[in-house]
C-alpha positions as CSV (number, residue, x, y, z in Angstrom):
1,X,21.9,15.5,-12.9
2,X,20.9,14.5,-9.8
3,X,19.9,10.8,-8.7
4,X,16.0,10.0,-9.3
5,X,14.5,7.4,-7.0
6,X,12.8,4.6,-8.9
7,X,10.1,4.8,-6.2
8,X,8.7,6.0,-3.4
9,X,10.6,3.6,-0.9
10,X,14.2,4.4,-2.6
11,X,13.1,8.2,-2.4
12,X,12.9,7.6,1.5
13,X,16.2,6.1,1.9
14,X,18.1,8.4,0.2
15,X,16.6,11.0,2.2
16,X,17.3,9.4,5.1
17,X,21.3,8.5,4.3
18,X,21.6,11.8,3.3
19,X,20.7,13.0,6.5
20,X,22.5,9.9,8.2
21,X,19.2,9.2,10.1
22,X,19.7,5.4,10.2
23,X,16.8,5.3,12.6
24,X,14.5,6.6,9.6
25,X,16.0,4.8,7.4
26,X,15.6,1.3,9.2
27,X,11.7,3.0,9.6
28,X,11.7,2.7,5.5
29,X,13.0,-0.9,5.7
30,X,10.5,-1.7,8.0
31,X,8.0,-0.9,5.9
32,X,8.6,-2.6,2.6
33,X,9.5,-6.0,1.4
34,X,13.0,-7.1,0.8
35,X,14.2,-9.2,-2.5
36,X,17.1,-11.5,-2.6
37,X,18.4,-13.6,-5.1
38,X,18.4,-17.3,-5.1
39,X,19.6,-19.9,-7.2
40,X,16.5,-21.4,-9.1
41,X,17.7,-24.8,-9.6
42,X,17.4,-25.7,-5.9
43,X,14.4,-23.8,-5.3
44,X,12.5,-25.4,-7.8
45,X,13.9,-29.1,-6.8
46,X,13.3,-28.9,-2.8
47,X,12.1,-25.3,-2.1
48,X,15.9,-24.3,-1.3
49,X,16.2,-20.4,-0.6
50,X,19.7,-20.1,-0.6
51,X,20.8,-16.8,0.5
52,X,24.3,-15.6,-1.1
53,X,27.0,-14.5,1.1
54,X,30.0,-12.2,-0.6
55,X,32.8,-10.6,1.0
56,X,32.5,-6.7,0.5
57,X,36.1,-5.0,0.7
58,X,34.2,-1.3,2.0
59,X,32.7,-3.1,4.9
60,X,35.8,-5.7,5.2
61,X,33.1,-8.3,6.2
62,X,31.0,-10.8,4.6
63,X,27.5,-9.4,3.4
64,X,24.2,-10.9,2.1
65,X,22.5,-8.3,-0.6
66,X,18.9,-7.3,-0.4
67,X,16.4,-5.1,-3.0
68,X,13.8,-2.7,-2.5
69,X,11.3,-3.6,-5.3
70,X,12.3,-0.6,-7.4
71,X,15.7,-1.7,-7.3
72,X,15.2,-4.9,-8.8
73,X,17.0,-5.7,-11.9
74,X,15.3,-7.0,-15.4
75,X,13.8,-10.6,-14.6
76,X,16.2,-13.5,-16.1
77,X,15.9,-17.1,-15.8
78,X,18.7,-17.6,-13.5
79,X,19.4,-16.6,-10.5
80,X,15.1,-15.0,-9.4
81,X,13.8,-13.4,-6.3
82,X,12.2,-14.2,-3.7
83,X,11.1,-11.7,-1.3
84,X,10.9,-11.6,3.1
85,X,10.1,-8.3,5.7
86,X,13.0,-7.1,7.9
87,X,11.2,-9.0,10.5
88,X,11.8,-12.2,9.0
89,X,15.2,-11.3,8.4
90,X,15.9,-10.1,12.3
91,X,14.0,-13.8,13.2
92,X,16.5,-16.4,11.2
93,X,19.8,-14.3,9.9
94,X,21.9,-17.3,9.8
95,X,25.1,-15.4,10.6
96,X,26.0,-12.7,12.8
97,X,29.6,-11.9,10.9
98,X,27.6,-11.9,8.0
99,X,26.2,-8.1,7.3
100,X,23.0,-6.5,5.4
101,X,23.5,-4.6,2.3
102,X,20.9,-2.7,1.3
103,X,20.6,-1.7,-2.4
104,X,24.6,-2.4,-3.0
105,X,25.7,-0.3,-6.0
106,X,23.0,2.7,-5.6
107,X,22.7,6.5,-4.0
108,X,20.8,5.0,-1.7
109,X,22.8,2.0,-0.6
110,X,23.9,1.1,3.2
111,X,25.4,-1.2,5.4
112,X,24.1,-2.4,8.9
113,X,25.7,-5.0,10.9
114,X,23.8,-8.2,11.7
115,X,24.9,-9.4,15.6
116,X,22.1,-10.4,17.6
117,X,21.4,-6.7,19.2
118,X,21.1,-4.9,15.7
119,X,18.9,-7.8,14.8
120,X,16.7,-7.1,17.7
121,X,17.1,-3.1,16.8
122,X,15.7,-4.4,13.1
123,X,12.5,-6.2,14.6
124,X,11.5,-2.9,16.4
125,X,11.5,-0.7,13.7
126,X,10.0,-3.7,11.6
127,X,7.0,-3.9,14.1
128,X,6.9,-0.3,14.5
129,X,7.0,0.8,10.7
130,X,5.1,-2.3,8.7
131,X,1.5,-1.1,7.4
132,X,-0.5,-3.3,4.8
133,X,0.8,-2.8,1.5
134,X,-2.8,-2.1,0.5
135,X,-5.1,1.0,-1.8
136,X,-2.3,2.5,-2.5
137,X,-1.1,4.2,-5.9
138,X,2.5,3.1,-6.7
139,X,4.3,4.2,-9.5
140,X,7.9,3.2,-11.2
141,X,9.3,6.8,-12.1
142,X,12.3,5.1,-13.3
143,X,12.6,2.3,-15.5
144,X,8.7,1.9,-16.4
145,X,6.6,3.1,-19.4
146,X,4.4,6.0,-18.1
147,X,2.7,7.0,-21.7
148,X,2.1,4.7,-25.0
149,X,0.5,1.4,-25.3
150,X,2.2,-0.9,-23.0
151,X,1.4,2.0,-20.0
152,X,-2.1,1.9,-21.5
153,X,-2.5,-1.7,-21.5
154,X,-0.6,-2.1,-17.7
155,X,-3.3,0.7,-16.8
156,X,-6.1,-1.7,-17.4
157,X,-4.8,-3.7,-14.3
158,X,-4.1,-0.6,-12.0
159,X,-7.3,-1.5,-10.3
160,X,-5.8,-4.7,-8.9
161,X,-2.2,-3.0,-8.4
162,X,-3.9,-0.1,-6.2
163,X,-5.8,-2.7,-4.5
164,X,-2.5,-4.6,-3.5
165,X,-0.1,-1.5,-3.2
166,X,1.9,-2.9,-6.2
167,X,3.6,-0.7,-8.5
168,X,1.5,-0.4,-11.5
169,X,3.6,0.5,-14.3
170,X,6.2,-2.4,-13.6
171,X,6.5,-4.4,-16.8
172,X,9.9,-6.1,-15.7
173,X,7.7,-8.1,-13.2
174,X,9.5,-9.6,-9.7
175,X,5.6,-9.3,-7.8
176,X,5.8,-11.1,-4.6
177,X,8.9,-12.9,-5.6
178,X,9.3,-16.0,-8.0
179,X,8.2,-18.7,-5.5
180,X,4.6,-16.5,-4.7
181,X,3.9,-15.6,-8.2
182,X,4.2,-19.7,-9.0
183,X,1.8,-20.2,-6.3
184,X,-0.5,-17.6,-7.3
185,X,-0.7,-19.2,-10.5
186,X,-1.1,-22.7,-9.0
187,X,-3.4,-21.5,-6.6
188,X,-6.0,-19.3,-8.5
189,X,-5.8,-20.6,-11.7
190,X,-4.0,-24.1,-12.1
191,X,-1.2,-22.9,-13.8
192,X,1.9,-24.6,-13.9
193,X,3.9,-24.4,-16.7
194,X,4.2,-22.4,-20.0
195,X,1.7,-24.0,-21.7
196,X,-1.2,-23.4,-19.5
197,X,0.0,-19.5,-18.5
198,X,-0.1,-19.3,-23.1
199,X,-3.9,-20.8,-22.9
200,X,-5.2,-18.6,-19.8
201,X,-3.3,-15.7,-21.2
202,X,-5.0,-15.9,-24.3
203,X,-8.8,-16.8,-23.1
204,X,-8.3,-13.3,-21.4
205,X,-7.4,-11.4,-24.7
206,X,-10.1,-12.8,-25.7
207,X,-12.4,-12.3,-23.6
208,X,-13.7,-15.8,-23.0
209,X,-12.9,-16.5,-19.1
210,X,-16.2,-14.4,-17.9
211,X,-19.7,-16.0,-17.8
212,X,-21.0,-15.8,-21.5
213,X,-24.4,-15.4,-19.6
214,X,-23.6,-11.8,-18.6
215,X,-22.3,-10.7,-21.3
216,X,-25.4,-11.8,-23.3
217,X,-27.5,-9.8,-20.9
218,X,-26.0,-6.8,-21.0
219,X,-25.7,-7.4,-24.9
220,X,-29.4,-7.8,-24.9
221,X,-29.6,-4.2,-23.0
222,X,-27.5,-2.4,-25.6
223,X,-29.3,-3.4,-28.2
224,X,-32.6,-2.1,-27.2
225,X,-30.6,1.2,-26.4
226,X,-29.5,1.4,-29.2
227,X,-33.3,1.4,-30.8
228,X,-34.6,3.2,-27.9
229,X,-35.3,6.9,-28.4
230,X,-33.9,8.3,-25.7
231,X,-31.4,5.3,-25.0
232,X,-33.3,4.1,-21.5
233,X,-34.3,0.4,-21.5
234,X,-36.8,-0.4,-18.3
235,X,-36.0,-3.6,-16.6
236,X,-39.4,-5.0,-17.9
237,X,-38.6,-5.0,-21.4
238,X,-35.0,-6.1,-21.2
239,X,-36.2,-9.1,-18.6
240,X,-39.4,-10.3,-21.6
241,X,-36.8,-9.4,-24.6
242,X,-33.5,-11.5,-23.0
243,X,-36.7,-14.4,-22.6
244,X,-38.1,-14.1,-26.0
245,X,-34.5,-14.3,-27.1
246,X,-33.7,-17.3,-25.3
247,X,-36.7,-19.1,-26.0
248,X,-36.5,-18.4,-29.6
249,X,-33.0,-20.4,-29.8
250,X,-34.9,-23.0,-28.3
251,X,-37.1,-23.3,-30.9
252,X,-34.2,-23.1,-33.4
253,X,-32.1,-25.7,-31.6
254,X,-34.9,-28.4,-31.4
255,X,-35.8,-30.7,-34.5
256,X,-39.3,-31.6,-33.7
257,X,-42.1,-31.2,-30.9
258,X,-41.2,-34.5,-29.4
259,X,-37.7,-35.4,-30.0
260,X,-36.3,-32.6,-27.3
261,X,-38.9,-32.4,-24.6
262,X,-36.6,-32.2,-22.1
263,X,-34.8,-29.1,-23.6
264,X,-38.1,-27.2,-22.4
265,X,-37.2,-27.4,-18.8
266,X,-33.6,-26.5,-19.5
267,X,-34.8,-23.4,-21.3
268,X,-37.0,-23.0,-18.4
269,X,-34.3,-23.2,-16.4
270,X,-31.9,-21.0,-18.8
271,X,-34.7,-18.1,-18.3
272,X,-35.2,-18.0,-14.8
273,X,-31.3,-17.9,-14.0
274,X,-31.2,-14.8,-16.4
275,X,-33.8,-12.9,-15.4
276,X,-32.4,-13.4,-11.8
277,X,-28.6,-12.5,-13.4
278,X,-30.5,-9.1,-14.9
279,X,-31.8,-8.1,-11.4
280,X,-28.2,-8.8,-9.6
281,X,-27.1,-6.4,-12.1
282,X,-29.4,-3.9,-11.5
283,X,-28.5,-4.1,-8.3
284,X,-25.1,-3.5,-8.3
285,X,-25.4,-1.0,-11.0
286,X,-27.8,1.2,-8.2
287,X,-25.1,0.7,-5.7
288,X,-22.4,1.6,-7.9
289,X,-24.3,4.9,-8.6
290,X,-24.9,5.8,-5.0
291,X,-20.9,4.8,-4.4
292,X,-20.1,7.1,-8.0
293,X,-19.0,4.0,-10.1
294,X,-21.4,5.2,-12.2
295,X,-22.9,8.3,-13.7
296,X,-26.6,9.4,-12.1
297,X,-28.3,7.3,-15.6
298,X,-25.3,5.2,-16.4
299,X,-25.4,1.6,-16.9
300,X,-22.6,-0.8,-17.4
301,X,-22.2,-1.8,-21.0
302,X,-19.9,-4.9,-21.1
303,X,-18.0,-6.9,-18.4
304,X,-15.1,-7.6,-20.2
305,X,-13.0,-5.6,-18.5
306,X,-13.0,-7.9,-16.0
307,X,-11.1,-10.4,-18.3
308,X,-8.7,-7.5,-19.8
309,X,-8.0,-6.2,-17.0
310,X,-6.9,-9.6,-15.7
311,X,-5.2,-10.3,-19.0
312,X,-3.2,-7.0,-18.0
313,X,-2.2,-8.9,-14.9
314,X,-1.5,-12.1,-16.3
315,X,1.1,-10.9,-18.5
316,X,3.2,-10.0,-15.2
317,X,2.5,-13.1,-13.0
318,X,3.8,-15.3,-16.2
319,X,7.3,-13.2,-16.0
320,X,7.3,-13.6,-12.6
321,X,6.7,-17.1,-12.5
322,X,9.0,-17.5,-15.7
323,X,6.5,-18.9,-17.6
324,X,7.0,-16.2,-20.4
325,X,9.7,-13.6,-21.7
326,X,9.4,-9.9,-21.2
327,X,8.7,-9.2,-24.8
328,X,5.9,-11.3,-24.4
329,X,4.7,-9.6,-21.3
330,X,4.8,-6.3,-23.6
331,X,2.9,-7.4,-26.3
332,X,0.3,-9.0,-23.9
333,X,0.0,-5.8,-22.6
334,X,-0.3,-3.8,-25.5
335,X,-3.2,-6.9,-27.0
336,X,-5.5,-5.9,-23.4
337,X,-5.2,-2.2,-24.4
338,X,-6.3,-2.5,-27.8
339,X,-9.0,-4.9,-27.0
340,X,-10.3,-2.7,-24.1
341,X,-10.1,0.5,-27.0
342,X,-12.4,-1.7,-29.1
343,X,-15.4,-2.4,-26.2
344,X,-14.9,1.2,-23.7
345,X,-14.7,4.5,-24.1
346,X,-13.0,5.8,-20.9
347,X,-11.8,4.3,-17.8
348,X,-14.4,5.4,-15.8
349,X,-17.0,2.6,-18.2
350,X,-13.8,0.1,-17.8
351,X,-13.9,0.1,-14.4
352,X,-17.3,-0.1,-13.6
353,X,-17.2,-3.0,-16.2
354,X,-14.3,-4.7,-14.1
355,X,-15.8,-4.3,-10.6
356,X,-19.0,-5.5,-11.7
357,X,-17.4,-8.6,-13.5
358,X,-15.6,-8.8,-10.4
359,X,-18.5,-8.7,-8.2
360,X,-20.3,-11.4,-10.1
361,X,-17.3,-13.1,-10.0
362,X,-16.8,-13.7,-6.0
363,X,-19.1,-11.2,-4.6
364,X,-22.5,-12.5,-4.0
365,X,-24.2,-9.2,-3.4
366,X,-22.4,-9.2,0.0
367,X,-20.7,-5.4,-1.3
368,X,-18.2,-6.9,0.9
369,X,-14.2,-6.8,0.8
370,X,-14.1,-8.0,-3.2
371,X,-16.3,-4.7,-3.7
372,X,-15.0,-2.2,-1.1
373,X,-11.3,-2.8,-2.2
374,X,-12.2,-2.1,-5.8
375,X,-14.3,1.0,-4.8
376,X,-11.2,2.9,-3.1
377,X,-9.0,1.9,-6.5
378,X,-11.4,3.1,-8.2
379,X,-12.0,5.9,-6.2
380,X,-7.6,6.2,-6.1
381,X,-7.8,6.3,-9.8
382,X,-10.2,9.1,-10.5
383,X,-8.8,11.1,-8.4
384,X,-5.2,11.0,-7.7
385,X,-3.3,13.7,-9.9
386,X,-0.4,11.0,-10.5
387,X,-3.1,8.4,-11.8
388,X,-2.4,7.0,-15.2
389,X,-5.9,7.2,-15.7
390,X,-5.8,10.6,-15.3
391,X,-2.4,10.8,-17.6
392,X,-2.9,8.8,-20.2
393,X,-6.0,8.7,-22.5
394,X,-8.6,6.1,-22.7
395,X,-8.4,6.5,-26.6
396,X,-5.3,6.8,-27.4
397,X,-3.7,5.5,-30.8
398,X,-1.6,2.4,-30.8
């Protein structure tokens, strides 16, 4: 049976060794991030990304080993892998007796010699070849679950993989190496260690990272929908319902006309931030109709998506930062696909549930870059034959 390329990039290298065009192949290099491994003790202590050096009896030389993402092995705790461009690799190659091995073991392996020339061959194809990683659909033929729950739940973060040209289907998670997946964490969410990644992770199954407060509007809206003849709810009667509503568990919440005058103005307050909430909503749901989010009468119906689909994610950045197991990555995954089975019917209604959390999130009705990039994933994955939206049903059975 003949060799099958993990990926797109390994595809393009063995086409390009069989064909001994080096040039092309180099073109490929260029063009992707490289993965080495490194020693985590060190790395953790001081930031140490010590690069192993192994003599290689076919190249009778000394040789530091690089990955292609799809190449990667399983995640373990010791050694993990961090990742750098050819570019960098041309700019501080500590060595020049020491060659580059490319995907050692593999159909698509090679050897390139390292002196200061090839270096300075590597940084032109590097700066000639290297495009933004970015709205692009990315799959792992090989070695990744393309049907069944986990694919269904890794699905539900396909909008954020498209959206950073990651592979969407990769449960053994490497990311942007260890190091940048830690940071991510610490970065975006304050995560560092295995007890925060556990609380985060779970606040996303559960739905509970998103504002309550939109998901009570739109709660509000599907209610009347639901007694409404013909299912349409006009923005007048959801804006005096969603006050009537609030104003009636003010009257619940307070034990006397006196004792809780101040919880008047907060209600006030609670009212007017609501109705303003509603008509942000509306908003973005008529520009997500004129973009084809949405249906011609569609409306949103939840935002949870926003926190499932991050859930979906979550479960790959803790394996990558080593904050979890990979059987606990899988059953995170397969926990965000139920739990977006139970609120959605297709992925058309999770997505537009995602972008608008998402939009609500960091957007401020700018329809700027945290809208535009989910529009082309979105777009990406309605369209694109090899989309698992496309391949794998919304309502599947788990």
């Amino acid at each position: 049976m003949p060799w099958q390329p993990p990926t797109d990039v390994e595809r393009a290298l063995y086409e390009a060794k069989s064909r001994e065009d080096w040039s092309a192949f180099l073109d490929v290099l260029g063009n992707t991030w490289l993965y080495y491994a490194v020693k985590r003790g060190p790395l953790d202590a001081v930031g140490q990304r010590s690069f192993t050096t192994r003599w290689d009896v076919r190249a009778g030389a000394y040789c530091r080993s690089v990955f292609t993402p799809g190449m990667l092995p399983a995640p373990e705790a010791d050694p993990v892998f961090v990742r750098k461009t050819l570019k960098n690799f041309a700019s501080d190659w500590p060595d020049e007796g020491t060659w580059l091995l490319v995907n050692p073991g593999s159909p698509c392996e090679a050897y390139f010699p390292a002196t200061m020339a090839h270096r300075a061959l590597w940084r032109q194809h590097a700066e000639r070849a290297w495009r933004q990683q970015h709205e692009r659909l990315r799959t792992l033929s090989v070695g990744g679950p393309l049907h069944g729950p986990v694919a269904h739940g890794l699905a539900c973060g396909a909008l954020l993989c498209v959206s950073n040209g990651s592979l969407w289907n990769a449960v053994a998670w490497h990311g942007t190496g260890y190091d940048e997946e830690r940071e991510r964490l610490r970065e975006w969410w304050g995560i560092t260690d295995r007890a925060e990644w556990q609380r985060y992770q779970e606040l996303l199954l559960q739905g509970e990272m998103s504002s309550g407060a939109w998901e009570f509007v739109l709660r509000v809206r599907r209610n009347l929908a639901r007694a409404s003849e013909d299912g349409s709810v006009g923005i007048s009667r959801w804006r005096d319902v969603t006050e009537r509503v609030v104003l009636s568990g003010a009257r619940e919440s307070t034990s006397g006309p006196d004792e809780n005058e101040g919880d008047g103005i907060t209600f006030d307050a609670e009212v007017e931030r609501l109705q303003a909430l509603i008509g942000r909503i509306m908003r973005y749901e008529s520009r997500f109709r004129a973009d084809g989010v949405l249906g011609e009468d569609e409306v949103v119906s939840s935002v949870l998506a926003w926190d499932y689909g991050r859930a979906s994610k979550m479960a790959r950045w803790g394996l990558g930062a080593r904050y979890c197991e990979m059987s606990e990555t899988e059953q995170a995954l397969i926990r965000a696909g139920r739990a977006s089975r139970r609120v959605y019917g297709s992925w058309e209604e999770f997505s537009a549930g995602y972008i608008l959390g998402r939009c609500l999130h960091f957007d401020e009705e700018k329809f700027g870059d945290w809208y535009e990039d989910m529009l082309d994933a979105h777009r990406i994955l309605t369209t694109d034959p090899a989309s698992p939206w496309l391949n794998i049903p919304f309502a599947q059975s788990s």
